[in-house]
VEXDREN-519322 format. One record per residue (C-alpha): residue in three letters; x, z, y; residue number from 1. Coordinates in nm, 4 decimals, decimal comma, padded with zeros to 6 digits. Each point is the difference from the previous one (the first is absolute). Last residue first. Layout:
% VEXDREN-519322
NODE  rest         X         Z         Y   nr
NODE   ALA         X         Z         Y  NUM
...
//
This chain:
% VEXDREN-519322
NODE  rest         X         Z         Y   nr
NODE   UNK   02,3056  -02,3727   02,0928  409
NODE   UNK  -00,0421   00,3671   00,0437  408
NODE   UNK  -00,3100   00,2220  -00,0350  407
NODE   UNK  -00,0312   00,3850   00,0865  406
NODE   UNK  -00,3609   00,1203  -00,1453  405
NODE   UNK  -00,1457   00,2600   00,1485  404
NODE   UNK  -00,2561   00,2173  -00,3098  403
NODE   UNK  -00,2734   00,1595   00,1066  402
NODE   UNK  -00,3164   00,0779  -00,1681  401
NODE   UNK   00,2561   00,0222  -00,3401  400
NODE   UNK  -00,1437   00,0314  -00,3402  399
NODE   UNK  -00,1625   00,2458  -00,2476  398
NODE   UNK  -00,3715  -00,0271  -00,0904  397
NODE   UNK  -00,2877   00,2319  -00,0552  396
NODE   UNK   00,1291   00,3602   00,1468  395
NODE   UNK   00,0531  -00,1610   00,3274  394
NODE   UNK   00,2188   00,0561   00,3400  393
NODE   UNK   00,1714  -00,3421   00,0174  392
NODE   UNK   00,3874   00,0393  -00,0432  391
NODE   UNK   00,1927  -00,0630   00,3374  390
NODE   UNK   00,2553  -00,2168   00,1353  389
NODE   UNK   00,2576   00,0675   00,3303  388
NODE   UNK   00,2913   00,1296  -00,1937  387
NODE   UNK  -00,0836  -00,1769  -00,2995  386
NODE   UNK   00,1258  -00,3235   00,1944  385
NODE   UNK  -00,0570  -00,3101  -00,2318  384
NODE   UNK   00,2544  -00,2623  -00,0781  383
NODE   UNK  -00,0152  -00,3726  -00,0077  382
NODE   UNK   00,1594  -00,3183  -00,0893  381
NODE   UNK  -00,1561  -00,3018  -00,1431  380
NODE   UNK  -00,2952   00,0097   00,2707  379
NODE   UNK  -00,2062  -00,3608   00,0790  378
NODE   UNK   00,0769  -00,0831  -00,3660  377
NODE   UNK  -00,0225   00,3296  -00,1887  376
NODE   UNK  -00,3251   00,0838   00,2009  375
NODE   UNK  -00,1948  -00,2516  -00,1308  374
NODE   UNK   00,1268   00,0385  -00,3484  373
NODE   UNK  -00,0965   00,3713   00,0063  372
NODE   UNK  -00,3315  -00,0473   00,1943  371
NODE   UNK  -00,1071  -00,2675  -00,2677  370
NODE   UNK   00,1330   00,1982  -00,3191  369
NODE   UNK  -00,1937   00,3356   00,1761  368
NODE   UNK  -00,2973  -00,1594   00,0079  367
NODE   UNK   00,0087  -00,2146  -00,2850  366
NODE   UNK   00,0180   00,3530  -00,2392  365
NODE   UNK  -00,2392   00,1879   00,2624  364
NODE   UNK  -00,2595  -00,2626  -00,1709  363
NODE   UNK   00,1153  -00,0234  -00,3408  362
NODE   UNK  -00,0523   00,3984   00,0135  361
NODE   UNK  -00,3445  -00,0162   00,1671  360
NODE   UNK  -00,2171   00,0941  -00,3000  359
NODE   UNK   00,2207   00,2869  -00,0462  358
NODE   UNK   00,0077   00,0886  -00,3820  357
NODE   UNK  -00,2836   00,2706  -00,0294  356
NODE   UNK  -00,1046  -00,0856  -00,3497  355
NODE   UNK   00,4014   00,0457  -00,1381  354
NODE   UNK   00,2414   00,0790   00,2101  353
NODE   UNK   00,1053   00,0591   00,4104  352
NODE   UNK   00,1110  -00,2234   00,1987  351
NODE   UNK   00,3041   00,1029   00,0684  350
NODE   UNK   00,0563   00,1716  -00,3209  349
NODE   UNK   00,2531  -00,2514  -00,1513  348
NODE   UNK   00,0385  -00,2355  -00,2929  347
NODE   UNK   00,2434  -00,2749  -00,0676  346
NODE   UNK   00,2280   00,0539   00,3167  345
NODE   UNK   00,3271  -00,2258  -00,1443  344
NODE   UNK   00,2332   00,1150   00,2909  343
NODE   UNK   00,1988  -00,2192   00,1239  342
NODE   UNK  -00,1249   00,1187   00,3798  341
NODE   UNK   00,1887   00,3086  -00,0735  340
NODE   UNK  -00,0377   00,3431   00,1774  339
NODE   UNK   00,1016   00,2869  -00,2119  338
NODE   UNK  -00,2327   00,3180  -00,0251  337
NODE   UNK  -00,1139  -00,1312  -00,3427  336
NODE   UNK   00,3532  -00,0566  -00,1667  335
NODE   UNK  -00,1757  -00,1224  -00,3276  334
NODE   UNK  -00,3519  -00,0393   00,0573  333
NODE   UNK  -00,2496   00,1964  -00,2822  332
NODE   UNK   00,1318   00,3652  -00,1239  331
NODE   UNK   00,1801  -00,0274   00,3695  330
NODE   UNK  -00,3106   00,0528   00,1489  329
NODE   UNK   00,0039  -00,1405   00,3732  328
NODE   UNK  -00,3396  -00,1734  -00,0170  327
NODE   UNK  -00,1660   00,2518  -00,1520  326
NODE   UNK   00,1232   00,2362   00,2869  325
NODE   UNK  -00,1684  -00,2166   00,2726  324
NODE   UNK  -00,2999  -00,0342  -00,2361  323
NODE   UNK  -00,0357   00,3737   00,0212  322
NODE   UNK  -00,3564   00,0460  -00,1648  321
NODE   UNK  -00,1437   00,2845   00,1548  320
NODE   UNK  -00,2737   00,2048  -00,1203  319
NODE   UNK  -00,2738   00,1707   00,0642  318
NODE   UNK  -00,1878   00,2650  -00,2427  317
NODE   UNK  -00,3141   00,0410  -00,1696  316
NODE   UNK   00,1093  -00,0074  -00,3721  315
NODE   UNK   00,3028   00,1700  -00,0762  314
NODE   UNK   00,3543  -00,1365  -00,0146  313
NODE   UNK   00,1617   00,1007  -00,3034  312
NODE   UNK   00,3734  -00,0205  -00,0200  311
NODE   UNK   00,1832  -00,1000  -00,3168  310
NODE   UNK   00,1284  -00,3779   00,1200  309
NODE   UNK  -00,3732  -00,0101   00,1245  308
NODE   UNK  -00,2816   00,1094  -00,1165  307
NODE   UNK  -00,4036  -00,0280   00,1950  306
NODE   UNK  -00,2849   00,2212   00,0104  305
NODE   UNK  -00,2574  -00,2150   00,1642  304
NODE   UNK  -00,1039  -00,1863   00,2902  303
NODE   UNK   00,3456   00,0072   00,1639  302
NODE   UNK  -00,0540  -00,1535   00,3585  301
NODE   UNK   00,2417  -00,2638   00,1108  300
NODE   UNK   00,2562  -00,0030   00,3295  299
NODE   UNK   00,2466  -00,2798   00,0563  298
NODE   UNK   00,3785   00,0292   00,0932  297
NODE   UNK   00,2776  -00,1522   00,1946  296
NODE   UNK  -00,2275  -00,3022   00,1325  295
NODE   UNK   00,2523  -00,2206   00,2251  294
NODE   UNK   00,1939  -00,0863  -00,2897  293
NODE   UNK   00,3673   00,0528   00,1153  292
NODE   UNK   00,2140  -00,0907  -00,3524  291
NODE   UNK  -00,2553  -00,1607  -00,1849  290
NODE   UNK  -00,1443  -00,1899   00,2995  289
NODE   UNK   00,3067  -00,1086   00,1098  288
NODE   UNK   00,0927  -00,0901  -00,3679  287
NODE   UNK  -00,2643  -00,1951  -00,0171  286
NODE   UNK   00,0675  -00,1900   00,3408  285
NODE   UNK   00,3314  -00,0730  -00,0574  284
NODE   UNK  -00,1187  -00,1856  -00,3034  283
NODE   UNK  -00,2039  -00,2498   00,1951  282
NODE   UNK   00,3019  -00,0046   00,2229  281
NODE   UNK   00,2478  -00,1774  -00,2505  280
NODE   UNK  -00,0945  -00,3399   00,0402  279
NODE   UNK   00,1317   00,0484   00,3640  278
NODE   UNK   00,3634  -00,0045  -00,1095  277
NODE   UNK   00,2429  -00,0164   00,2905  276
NODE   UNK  -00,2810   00,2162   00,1933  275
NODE   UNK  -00,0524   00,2585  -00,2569  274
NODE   UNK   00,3770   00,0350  -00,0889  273
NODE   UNK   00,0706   00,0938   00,3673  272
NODE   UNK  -00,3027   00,2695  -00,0522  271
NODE   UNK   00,1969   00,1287  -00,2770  270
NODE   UNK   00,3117   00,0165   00,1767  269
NODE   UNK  -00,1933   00,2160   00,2902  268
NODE   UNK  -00,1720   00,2681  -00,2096  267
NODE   UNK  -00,0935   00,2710   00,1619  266
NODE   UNK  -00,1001  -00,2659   00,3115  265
NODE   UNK  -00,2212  -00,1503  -00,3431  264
NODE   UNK  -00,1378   00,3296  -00,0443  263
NODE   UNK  -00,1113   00,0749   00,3356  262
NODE   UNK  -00,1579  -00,3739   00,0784  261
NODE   UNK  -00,1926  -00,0061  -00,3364  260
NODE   UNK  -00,1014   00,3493   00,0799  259
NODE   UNK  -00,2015  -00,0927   00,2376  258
NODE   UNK  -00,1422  -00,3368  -00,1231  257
NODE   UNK  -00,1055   00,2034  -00,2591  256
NODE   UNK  -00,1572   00,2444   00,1951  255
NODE   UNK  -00,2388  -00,2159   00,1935  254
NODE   UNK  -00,1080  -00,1561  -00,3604  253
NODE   UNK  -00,0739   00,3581  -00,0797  252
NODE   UNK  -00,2339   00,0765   00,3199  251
NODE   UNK  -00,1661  -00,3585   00,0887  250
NODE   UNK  -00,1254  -00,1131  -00,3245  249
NODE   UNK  -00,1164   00,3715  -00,1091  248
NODE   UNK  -00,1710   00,0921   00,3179  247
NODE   UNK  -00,2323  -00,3278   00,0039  246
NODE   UNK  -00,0572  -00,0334  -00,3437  245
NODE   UNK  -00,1555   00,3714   00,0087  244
NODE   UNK  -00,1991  -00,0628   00,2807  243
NODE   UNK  -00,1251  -00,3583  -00,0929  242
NODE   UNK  -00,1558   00,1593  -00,3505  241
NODE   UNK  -00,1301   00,2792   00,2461  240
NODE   UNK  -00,1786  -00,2337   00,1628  239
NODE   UNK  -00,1303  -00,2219  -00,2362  238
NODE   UNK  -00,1254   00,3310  -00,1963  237
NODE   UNK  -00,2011   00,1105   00,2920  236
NODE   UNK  -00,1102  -00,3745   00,0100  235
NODE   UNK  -00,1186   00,0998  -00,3516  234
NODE   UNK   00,1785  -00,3017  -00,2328  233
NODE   UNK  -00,1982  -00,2563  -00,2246  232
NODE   UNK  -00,2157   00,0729  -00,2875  231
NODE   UNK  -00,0179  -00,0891  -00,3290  230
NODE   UNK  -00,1489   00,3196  -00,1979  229
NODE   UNK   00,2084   00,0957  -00,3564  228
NODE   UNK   00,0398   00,3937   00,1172  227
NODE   UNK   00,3604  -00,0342   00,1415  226
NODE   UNK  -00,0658  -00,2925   00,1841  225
NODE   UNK  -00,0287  -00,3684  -00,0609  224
NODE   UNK   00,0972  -00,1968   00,2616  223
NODE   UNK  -00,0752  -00,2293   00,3183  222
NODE   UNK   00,2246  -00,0971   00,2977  221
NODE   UNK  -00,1190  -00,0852   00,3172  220
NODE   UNK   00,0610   00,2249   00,2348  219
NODE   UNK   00,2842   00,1008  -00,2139  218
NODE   UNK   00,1314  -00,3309   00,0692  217
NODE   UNK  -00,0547  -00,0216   00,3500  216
NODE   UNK   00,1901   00,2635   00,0565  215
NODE   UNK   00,3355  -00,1188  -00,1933  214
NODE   UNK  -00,0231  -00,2445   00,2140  213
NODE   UNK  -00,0500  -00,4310   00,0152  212
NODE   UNK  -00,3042   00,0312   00,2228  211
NODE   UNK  -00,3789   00,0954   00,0287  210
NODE   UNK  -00,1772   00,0477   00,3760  209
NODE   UNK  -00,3061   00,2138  -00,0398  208
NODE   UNK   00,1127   00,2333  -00,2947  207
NODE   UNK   00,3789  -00,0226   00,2212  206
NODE   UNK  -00,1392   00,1524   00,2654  205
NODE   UNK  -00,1265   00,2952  -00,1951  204
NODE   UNK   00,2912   00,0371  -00,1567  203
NODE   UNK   00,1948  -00,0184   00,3604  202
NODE   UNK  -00,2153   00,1938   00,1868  201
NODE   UNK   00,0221   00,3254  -00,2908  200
NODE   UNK   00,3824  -00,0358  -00,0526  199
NODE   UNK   00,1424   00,2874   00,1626  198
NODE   UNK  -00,3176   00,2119  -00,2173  197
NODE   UNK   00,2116  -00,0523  -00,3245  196
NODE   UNK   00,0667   00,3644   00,0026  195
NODE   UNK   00,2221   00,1401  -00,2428  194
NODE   UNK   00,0472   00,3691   00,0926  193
NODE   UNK  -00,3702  -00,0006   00,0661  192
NODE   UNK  -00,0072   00,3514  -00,1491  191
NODE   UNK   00,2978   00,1131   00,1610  190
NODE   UNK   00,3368   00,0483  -00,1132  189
NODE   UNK   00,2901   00,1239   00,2461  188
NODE   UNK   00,3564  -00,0978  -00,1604  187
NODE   UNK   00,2036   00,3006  -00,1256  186
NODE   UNK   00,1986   00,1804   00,2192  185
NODE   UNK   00,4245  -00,0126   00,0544  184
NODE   UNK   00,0289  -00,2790   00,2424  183
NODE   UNK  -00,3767  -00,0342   00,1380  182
NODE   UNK  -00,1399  -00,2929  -00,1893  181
NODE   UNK  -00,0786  -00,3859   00,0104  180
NODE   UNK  -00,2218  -00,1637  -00,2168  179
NODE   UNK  -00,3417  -00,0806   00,1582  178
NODE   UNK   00,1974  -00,0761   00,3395  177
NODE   UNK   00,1326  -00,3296  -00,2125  176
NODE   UNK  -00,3700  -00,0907  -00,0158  175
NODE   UNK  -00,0145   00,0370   00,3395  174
NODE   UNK   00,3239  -00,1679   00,1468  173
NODE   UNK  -00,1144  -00,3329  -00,2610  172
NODE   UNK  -00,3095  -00,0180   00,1482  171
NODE   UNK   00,1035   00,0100   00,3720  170
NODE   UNK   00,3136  -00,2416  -00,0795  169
NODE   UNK  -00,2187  -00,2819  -00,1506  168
NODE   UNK  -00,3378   00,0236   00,2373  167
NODE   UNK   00,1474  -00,3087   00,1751  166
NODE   UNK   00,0997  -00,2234  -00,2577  165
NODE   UNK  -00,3868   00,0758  -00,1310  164
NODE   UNK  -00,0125   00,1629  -00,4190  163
NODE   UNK  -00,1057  -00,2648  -00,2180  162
NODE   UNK   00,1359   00,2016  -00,2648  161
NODE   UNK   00,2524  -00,1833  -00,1330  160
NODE   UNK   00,0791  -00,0958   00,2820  159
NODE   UNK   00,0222   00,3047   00,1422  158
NODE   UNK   00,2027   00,1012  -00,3173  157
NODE   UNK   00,2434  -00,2639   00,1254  156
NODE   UNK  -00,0037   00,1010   00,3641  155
NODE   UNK   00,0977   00,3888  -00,1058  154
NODE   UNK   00,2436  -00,0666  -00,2631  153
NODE   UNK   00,2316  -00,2157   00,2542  152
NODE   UNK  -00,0637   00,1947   00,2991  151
NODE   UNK   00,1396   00,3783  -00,0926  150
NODE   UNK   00,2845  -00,1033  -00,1539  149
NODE   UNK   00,1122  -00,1989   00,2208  148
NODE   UNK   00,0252   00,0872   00,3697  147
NODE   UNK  -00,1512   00,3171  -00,0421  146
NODE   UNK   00,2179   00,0817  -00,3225  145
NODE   UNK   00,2975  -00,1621   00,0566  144
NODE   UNK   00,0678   00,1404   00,3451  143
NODE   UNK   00,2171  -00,2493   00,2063  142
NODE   UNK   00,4071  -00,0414   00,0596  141
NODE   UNK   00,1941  -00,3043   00,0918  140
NODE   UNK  -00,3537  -00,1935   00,1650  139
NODE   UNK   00,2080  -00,3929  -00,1232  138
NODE   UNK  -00,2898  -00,0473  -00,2237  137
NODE   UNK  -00,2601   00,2923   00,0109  136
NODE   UNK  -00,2623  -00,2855   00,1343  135
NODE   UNK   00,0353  -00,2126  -00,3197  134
NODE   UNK  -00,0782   00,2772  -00,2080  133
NODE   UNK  -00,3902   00,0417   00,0299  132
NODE   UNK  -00,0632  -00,3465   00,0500  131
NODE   UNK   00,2169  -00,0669  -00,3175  130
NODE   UNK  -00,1927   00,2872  -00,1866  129
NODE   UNK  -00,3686  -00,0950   00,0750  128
NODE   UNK   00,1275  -00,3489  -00,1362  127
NODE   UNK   00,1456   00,1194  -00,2848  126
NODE   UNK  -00,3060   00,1785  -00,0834  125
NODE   UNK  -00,2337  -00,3245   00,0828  124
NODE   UNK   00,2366  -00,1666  -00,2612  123
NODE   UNK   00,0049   00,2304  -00,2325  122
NODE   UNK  -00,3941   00,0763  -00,0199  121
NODE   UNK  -00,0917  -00,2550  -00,2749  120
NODE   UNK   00,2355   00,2092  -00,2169  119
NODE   UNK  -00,2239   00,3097   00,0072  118
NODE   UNK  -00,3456  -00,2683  -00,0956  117
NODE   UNK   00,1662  -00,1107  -00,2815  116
NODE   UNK   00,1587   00,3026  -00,1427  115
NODE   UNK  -00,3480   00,2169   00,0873  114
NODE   UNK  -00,0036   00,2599   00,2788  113
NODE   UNK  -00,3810  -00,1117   00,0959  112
NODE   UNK  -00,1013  -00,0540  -00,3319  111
NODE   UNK   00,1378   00,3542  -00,0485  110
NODE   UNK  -00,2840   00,1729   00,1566  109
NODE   UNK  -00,2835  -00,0581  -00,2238  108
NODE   UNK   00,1816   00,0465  -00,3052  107
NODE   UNK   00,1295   00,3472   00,1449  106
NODE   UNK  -00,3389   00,0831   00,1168  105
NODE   UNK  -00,1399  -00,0281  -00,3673  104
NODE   UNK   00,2774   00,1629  -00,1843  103
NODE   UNK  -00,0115   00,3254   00,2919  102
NODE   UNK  -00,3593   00,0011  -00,0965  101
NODE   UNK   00,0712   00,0950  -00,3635  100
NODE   UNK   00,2507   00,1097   00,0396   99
NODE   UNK   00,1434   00,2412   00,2134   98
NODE   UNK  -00,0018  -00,0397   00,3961   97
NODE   UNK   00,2257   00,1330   00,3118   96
NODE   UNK   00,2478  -00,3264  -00,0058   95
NODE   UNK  -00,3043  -00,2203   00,0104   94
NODE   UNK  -00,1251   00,1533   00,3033   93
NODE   UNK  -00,3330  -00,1509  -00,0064   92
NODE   UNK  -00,2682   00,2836  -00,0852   91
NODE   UNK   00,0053   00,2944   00,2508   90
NODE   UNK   00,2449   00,2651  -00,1610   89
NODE   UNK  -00,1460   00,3259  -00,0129   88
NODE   UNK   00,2066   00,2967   00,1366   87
NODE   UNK   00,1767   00,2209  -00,2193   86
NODE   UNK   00,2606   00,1002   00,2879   85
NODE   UNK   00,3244   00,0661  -00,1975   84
NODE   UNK  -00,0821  -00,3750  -00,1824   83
NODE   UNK   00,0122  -00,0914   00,3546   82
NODE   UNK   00,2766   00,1637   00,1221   81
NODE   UNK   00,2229  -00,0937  -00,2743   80
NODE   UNK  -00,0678  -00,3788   00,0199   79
NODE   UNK  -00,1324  -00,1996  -00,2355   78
NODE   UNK  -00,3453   00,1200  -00,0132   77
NODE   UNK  -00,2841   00,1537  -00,2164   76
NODE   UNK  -00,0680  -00,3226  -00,1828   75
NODE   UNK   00,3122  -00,0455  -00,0622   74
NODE   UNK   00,0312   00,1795  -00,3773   73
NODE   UNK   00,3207   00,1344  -00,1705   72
NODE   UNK  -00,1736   00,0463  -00,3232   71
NODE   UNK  -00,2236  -00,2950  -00,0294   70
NODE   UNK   00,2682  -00,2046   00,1777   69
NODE   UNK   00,2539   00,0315  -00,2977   68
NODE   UNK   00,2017  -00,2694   00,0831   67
NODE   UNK   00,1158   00,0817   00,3810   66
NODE   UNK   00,0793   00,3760  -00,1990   65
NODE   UNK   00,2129  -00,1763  -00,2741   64
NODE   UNK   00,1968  -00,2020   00,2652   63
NODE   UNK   00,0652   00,3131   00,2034   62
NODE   UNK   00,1669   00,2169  -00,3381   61
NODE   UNK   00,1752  -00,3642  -00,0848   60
NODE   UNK   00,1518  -00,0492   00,3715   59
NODE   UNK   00,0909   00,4099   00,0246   58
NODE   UNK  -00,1185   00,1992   00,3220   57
NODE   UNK  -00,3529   00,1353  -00,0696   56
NODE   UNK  -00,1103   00,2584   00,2109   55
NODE   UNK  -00,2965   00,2712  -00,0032   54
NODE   UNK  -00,1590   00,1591   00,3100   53
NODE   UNK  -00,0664   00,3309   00,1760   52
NODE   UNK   00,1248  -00,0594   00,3647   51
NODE   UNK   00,2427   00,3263  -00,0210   50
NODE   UNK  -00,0289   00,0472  -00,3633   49
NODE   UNK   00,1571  -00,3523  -00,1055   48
NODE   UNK   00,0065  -00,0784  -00,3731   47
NODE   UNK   00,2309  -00,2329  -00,1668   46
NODE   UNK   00,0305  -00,1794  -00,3298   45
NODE   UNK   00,3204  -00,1691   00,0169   44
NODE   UNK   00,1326   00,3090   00,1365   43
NODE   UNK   00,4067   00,0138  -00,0688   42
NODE   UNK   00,0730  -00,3533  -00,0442   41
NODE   UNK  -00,2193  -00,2179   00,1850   40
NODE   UNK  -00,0918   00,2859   00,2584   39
NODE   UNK   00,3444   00,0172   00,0852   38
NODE   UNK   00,0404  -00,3829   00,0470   37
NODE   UNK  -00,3541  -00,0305   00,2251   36
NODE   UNK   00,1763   00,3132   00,1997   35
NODE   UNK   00,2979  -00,2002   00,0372   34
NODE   UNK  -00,1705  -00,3244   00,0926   33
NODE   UNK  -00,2420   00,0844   00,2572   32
NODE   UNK   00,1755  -00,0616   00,3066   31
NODE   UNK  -00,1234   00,0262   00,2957   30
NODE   UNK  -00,3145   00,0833  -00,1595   29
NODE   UNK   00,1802   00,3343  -00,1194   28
NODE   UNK   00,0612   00,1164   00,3678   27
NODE   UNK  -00,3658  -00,0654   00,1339   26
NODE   UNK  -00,1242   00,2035  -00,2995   25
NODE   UNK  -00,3651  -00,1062   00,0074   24
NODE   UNK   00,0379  -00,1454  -00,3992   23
NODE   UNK   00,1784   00,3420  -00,0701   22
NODE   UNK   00,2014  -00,0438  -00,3110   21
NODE   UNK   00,2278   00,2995  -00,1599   20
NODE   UNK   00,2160   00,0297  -00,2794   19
NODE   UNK   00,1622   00,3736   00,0036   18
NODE   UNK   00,2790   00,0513   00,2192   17
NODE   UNK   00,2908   00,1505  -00,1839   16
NODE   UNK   00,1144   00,3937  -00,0366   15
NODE   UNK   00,3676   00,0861  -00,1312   14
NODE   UNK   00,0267   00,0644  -00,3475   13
NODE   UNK   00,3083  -00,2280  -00,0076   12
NODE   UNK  -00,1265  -00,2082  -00,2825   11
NODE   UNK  -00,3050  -00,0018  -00,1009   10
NODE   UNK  -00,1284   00,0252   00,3780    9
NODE   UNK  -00,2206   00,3166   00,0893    8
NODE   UNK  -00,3343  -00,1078   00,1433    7
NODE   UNK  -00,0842  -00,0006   00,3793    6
NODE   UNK  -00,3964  -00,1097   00,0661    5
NODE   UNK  -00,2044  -00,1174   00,2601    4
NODE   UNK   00,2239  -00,2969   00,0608    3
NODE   UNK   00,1231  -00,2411   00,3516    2
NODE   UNK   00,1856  -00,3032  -00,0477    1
//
């Protein structure tokens, strides 16, 4: 872990790295841990010079932030470089908006991730995952992320979507392009950094020709906006509603399944325990997501003066909310960096807090129990080879873009 600053240890005198995170720091996102555990204790309330932001790493510090959302604001971005850019956020990325539009695009958008309508989508899931799997059977080795993790998100958000079988792959590469990074730089932004323009033919297709998709329903859905007028959606705002659903279904889901496969080769007599006991994989999966979320941190704009644990944070600033680190504070899980499928996971950062809760959580939830168990009975044994595997280059999310997997019988 790298510093910009020696001071003289208690103790011996002697000089000790000052905390330091670096969100483009190839060599922290390895692993983050340490310097999330030395900010924890030593800088709760941190300031970085070098890229000129704030940081958060305690649970309670982050969950009062994701409450307060008229101080830590979205509506200027979610991720560093974009709050850093103070561009205007086109209407329809519901992770980018404050209340009171934010409230009305979030109702409109969660009848589409509702209970009911998520758990109508198992079996169709399960099926996407069985054709997915049942070719790896008897392979010995294959790359978990093309092979899996990168297929099973991306054909059910198509269908959620309405997205064609065989556009699939060429609109899931691009939005993933939108994230990606040179190791060490921040990500590029643009002013059309979220462009729903991919899905121009296929909106306007769908206005003549109506189905069962999330696209169709915005087409057609009506609401009351911020200023008391029903209305229905902009197609700009179809389109960039589409855009945003798009890149978050197939991106974090993508990582889960990733990490799913590292931690559980970690963790071998767990993962024996898993497939004796299959009740216990819903669990598995929240501590997965506690322990590897594939979203270490999120970004908020401080809209005014601000105190925290003593420290004032002025207005104007960004800031980083380390949900990575919240999730391994030992002031709220007991043994945080410890692996245990036991573990009763009442509350976690994964998904964020508050009026930003993921609307997709329940979703990524039954996709990652449905690959798991999939994969536990075709695959009982595995192991990964680090040796060949590699960390996707992004600032946004944390997970593996390749990852071999060795399976036995």
């Amino acid at each position: 872990m790298t510093s910009t600053a020696d001071t003289p240890s208690p103790a011996t005198g002697a000089a000790t790295a000052a905390p330091y995170y670096d969100p483009y720091d190839v060599a922290i996102n390895n692993d983050p841990y340490p310097a999330f555990k030395a900010l924890r204790d030593e800088a709760p309330v941190y300031y970085n010079e070098v890229h000129d932001f704030y940081a958060l790493s305690r649970f309670d510090h982050i969950a009062q932030a994701l409450r307060d959302h008229s101080t830590f604001i979205s509506g200027r971005g979610g991720i560093l470089e974009l709050i850093k850019a103070g561009i205007e956020m086109p209407p329809g990325i519901l992770i980018f908006e404050d209340p009171p539009t934010h409230t009305n695009h979030r109702r409109l958008l969660s009848r589409v991730f509702s209970p009911r309508r998520v758990a109508e989508l198992e079996g169709k899931i399960r099926d996407f995952t069985v054709k997915t799997l049942d070719p790896l059977v008897g392979a010995g080795e294959f790359d978990v992320i093309a092979d899996v993790a990168a297929q099973v998100p991306m054909k059910t958000i198509s269908m959620l979507l309405g997205i064609p079988e065989a556009d699939q792959e060429r609109v899931r590469d691009k939005t993933d392009a939108n994230l990606r990074t040179e190791e060490g730089k921040p990500m590029e932004v643009r002013e059309d950094f979220v462009s729903g323009d991919m899905f121009a033919d296929y909106i306007d297709w769908r206005a003549d020709n109506p189905s069962d998709d999330l696209m169709t329903d915005l087409l057609n859905a009506e609401y009351e906006d911020e200023n008391g007028e029903k209305r229905r959606l902009t197609r700009a705002e179809i389109l960039t509603y589409v855009a945003v659903v798009a890149g978050a279904g197939n991106e974090t889901t993508n990582r889960l399944i990733g990490w799913t496969a590292k931690v559980l080769a970690d963790h071998p007599d767990q993962r024996r325990e898993l497939v004796e006991d299959p009740e216990l994989i819903p669990n598995a999966i929240e501590e997965l997501l506690r322990f590897e979320g594939p979203a270490p941190h999120v970004g908020r704009y401080v809209a005014s003066d601000v105190e925290i644990d003593g420290t004032t944070i002025p207005a104007g600033n960004a800031i980083l909310l380390l949900l990575g680190a919240g999730n391994r504070d030992e002031r709220k899980f007991t043994e945080p960096d410890r692996f245990d499928i036991h573990r009763d996971v009442t509350q976690m950062m994964t998904f964020g807090y508050g009026i930003h809760f993921c609307l997709g959580a329940n979703l990524a939830r039954m996709e990652g129990r449905v690959v798991l168990e999939e994969m536990l009975k075709r695959f009982p044994e595995w192991d990964v080879d680090l040796g060949r595997a590699n960390l996707a280059p992004t600032s946004t999310v944390r997970g593996w873009e390749t990852l071999p997997m060795i399976v036995g019988s």
